[in-house]
C-alpha positions as CSV (number, residue, x, y, z in Angstrom):
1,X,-4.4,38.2,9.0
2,X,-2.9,36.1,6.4
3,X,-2.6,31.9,6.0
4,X,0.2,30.6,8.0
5,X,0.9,28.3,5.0
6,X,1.7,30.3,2.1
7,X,0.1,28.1,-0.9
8,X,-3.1,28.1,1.2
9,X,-6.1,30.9,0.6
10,X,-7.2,32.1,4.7
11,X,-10.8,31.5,4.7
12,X,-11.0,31.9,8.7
13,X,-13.7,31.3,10.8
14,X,-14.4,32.2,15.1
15,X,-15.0,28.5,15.9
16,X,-11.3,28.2,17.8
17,X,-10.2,28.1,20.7
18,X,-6.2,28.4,22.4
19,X,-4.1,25.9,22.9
20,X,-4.4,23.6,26.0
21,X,-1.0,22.0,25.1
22,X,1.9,22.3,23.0
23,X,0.5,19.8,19.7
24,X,2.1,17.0,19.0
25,X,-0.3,15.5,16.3
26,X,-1.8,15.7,12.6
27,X,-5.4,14.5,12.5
28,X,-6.6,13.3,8.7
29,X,-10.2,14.0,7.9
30,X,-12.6,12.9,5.4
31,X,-15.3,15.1,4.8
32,X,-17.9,12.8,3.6
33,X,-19.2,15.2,1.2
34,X,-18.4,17.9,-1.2
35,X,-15.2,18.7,-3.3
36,X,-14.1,22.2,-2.8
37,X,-11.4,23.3,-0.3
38,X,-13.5,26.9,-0.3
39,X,-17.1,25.6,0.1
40,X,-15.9,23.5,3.3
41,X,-13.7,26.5,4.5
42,X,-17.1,28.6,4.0
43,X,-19.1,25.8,5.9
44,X,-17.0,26.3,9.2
45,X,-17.9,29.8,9.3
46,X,-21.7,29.4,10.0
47,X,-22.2,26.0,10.9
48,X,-23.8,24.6,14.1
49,X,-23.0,22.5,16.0
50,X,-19.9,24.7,15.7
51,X,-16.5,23.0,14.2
52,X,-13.5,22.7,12.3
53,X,-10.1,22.0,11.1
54,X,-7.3,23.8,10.5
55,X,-7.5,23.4,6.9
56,X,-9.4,22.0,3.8
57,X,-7.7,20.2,1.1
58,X,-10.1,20.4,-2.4
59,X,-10.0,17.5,-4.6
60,X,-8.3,20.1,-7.3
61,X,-5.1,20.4,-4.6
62,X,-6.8,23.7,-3.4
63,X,-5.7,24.6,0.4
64,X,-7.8,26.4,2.8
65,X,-6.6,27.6,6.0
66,X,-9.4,28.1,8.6
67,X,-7.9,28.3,11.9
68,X,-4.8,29.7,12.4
69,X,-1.6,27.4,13.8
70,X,-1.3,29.6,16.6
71,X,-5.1,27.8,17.7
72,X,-6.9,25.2,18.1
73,X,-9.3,23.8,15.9
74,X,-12.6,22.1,17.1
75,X,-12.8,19.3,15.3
76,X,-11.3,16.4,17.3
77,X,-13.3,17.2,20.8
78,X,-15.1,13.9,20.9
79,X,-13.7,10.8,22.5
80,X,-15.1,7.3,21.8
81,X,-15.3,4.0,23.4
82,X,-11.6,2.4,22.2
83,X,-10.4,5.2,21.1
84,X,-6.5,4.7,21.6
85,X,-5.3,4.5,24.7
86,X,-2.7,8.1,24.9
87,X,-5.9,10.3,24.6
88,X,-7.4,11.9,27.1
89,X,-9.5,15.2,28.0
90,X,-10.0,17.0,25.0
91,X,-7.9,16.4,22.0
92,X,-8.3,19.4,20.2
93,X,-5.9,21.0,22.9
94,X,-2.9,19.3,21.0
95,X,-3.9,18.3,17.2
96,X,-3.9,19.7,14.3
97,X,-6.4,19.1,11.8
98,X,-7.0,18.5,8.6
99,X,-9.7,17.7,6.1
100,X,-10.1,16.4,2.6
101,X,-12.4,16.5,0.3
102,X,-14.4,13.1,-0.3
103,X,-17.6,13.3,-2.4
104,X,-19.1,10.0,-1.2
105,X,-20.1,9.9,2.3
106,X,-18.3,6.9,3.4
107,X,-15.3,8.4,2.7
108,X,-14.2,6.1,-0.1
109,X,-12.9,8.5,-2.3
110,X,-9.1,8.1,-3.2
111,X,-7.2,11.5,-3.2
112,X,-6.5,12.9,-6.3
113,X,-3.2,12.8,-7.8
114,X,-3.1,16.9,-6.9
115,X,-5.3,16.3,-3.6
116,X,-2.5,13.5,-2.4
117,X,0.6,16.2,-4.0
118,X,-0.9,19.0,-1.8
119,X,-1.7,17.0,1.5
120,X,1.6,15.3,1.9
121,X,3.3,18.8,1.1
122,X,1.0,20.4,4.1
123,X,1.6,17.6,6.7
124,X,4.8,18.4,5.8
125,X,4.6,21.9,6.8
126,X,4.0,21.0,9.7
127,X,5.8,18.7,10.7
128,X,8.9,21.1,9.9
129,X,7.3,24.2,11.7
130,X,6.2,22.5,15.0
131,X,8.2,19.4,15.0
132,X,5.6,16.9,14.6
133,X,7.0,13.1,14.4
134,X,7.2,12.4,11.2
135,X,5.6,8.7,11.5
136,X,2.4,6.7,13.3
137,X,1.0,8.4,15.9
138,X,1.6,7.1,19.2
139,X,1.8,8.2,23.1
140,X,4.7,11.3,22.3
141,X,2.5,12.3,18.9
142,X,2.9,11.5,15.3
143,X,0.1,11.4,12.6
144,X,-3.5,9.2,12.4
145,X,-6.8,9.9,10.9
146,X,-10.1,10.6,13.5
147,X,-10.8,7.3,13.8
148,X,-8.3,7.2,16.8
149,X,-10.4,9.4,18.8
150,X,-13.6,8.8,17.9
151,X,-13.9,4.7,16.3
152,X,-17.4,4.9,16.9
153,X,-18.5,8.0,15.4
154,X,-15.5,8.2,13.0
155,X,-15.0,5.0,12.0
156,X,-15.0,5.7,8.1
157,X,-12.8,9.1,8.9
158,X,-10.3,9.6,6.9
159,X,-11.6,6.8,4.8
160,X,-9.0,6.2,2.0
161,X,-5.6,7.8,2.4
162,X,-2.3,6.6,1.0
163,X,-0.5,6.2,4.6
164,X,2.2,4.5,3.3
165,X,3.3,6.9,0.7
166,X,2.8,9.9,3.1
167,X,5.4,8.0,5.4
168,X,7.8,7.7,3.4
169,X,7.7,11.0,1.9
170,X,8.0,12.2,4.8
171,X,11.3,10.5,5.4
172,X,12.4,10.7,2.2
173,X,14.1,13.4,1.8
174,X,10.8,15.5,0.6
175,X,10.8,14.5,-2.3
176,X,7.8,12.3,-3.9
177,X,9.8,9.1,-4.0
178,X,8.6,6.6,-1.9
179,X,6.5,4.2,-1.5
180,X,4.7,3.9,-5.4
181,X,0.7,4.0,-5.3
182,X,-1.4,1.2,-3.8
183,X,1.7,-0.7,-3.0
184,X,2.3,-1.5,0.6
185,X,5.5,-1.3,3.3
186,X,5.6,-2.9,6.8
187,X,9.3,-1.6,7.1
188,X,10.9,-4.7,5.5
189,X,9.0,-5.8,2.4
190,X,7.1,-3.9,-0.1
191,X,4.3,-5.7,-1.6
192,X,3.1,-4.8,-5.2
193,X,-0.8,-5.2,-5.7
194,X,-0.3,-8.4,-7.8
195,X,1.3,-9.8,-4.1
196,X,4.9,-9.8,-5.6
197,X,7.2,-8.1,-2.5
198,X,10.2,-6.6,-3.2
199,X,12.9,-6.6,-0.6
200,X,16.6,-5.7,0.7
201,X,18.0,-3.4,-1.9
202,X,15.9,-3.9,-4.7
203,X,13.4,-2.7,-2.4
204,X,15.7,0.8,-1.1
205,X,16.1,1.2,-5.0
206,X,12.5,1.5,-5.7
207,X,11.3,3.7,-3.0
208,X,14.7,5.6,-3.8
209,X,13.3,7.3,-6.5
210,X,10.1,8.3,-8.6
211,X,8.6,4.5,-9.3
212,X,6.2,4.1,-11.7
213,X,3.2,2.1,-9.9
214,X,2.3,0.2,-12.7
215,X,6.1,-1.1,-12.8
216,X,5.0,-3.7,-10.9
217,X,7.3,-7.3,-10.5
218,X,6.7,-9.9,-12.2
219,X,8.4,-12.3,-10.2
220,X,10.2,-12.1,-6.5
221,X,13.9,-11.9,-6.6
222,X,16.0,-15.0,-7.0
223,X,19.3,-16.4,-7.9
224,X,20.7,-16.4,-11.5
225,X,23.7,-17.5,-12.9
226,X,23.3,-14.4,-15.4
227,X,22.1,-11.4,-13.9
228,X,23.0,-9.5,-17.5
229,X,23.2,-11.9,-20.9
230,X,24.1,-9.3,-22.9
231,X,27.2,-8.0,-20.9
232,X,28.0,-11.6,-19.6
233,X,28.1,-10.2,-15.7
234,X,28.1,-13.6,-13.9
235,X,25.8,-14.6,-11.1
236,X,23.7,-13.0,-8.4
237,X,20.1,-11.9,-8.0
238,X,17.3,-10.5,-10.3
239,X,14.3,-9.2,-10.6
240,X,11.9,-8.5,-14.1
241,X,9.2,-6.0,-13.4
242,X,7.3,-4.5,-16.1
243,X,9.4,-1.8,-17.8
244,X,12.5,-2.6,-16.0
245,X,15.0,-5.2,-14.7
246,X,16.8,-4.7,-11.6
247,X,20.0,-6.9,-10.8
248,X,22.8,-7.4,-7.9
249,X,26.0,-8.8,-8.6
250,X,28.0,-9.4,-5.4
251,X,31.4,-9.9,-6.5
252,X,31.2,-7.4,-10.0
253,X,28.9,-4.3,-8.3
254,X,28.2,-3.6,-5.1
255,X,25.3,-1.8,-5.2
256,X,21.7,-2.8,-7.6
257,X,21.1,-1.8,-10.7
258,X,18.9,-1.0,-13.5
259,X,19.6,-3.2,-16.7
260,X,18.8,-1.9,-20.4
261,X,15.6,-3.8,-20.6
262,X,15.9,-3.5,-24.8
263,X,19.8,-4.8,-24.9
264,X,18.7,-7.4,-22.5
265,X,15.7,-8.7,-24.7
266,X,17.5,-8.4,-27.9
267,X,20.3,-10.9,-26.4
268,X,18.2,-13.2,-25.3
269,X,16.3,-13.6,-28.6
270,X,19.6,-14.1,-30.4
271,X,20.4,-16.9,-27.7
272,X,16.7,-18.4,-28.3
273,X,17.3,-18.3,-32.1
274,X,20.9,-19.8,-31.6
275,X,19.3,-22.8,-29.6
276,X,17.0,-22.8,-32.5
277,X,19.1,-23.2,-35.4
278,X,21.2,-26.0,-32.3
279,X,18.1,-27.9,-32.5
280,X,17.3,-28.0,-36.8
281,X,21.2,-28.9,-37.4
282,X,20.6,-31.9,-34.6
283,X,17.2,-33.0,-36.0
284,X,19.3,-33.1,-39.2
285,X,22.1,-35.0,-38.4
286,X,20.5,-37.4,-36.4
287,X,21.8,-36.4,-33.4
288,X,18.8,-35.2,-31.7
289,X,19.3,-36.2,-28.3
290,X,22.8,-35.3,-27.5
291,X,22.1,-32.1,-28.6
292,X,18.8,-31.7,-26.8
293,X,20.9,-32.4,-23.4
294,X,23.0,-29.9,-24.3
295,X,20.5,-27.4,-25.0
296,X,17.9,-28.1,-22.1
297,X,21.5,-27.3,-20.0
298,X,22.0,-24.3,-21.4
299,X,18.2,-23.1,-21.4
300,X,18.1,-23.8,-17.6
301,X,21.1,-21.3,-17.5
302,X,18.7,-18.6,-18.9
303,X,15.8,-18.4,-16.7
């Protein structure tokens, strides 16, 4: 027999069983211990009590498949006191399982950049091959970690996962685009780490494509009556992140853009050094204060 999932290696072992129900859920695991996809896959062959997943995700992206899809696994056969409410019986007759790789026993670990590629492409899997809802677990199915079958036991399980991003890879069109690392999405507003959101279309734009996380705002959007100095583009919104600047003119564009970050800074130094040289010729003809009015107008006009 062969993996089901083709990137996977088929480390099998004889702790399954056969399916109760048609599944309807992902279960994420931690494995509080260890790093290799093969020495946990080799671990569910001999261990006893007897369990395990469907597959092992290494911290090196490694895949290895343990139980066949066509089983169950047994690693989700314990119910806890408020555990949530849509189980009952035994939920290892309609789950599918997976486990990462965590080398700290609380589970702490942060997937690796090729841990999180490879687990997001493999819930994926499923979720194409047995119709899995693609979002939150709930009473119909979906995707959670242990911890909502077993809270007591499993509390720390999965431990760190990038939820967010997984969602909306998941609806994204499959690509990695998404939500951007340790940022967070309720739906409406994404929320940088420094606590800068990002909403409406500047937010669709970012999770539109590849966003670098470190890209992160520097201020929330607001009204300008420049969204572009060095084209002139008139009023709307704006927003300066790191590397980039997005904008929104209603009436020129009717969609967000990106601005050339360089053209923009270049033509706002020239308009500092203009307001510059305003403010020598003013202090030099005596005219200081005039001119300062006229300047403080036109500075407010830049930020």
């Amino acid at each position: 027999m062969s993996a089901d999932y083709t990137p996977a290696l088929w480390i099998p072992t004889d702790h399954f069983g056969g399916w109760t129900f048609t599944p309807r859920y992902i279960i994420v695991h931690g494995t509080a211990g260890g790093t290799s996809a093969q020495g946990i896959a080799q671990y569910f062959q001999g261990n006893d009590p007897p369990t395990s997943t469907h597959y092992v995700v290494g911290v090196d992206g490694t895949v290895a498949q343990c139980v066949s899809e066509s089983d169950a696994a047994w690693g989700n056969g314990v119910l806890s006191a408020g555990h949530d409410a849509w189980w009952s019986g035994n939920p290892n007759d309609c789950t599918f399982s997976i486990e990462h790789c965590k080398p700290h026993t609380d589970n702490s670990d942060e997937l690796s950049p090729a841990q999180r590629e490879a687990s997001f492409a493999l819930i994926k899997h499923l979720c194409e091959r047995h119709d899995i809802p693609r979002r939150w677990a709930d009473a119909t199915g979906g995707i959670t970690g242990h911890y909502s079958i077993d809270p007591v036991n499993r509390q720390y399980c999965p431990g760190a996962y990038p939820w967010d991003a997984l969602f909306s890879y998941l609806n994204g069109g499959g690509t990695v685009a998404g939500v951007p690392a340790n940022w967070h999405d309720d739906g409406t507003t994404l929320t940088a780490p420094n606590g800068h959101k990002v909403v409406l279309g500047f937010r669709q734009y970012v999770m539109g494509r590849e966003w670098a996380p470190e890209n992160q705002p520097l201020e929330d959007e607001h009204g300008v009556a420049q969204t572009e100095w060095h084209a002139q583009l008139g009023s709307g919104t704006k927003q300066i992140f790191l590397r980039s600047i997005l904008r929104f003119n209603p009436t020129r564009e009717q969609q967000v853009m990106e601005s050339d970050a360089g053209a923009e800074v270049f033509a706002l130094e020239r308009k500092v050094a203009d307001l510059q040289a305003q403010l020598a010729a003013a202090q030099t003809n005596g005219a200081e204060h005039q001119a300062l009015m006229q300047i403080k107008a036109i500075a407010a006009g830049v930020q």
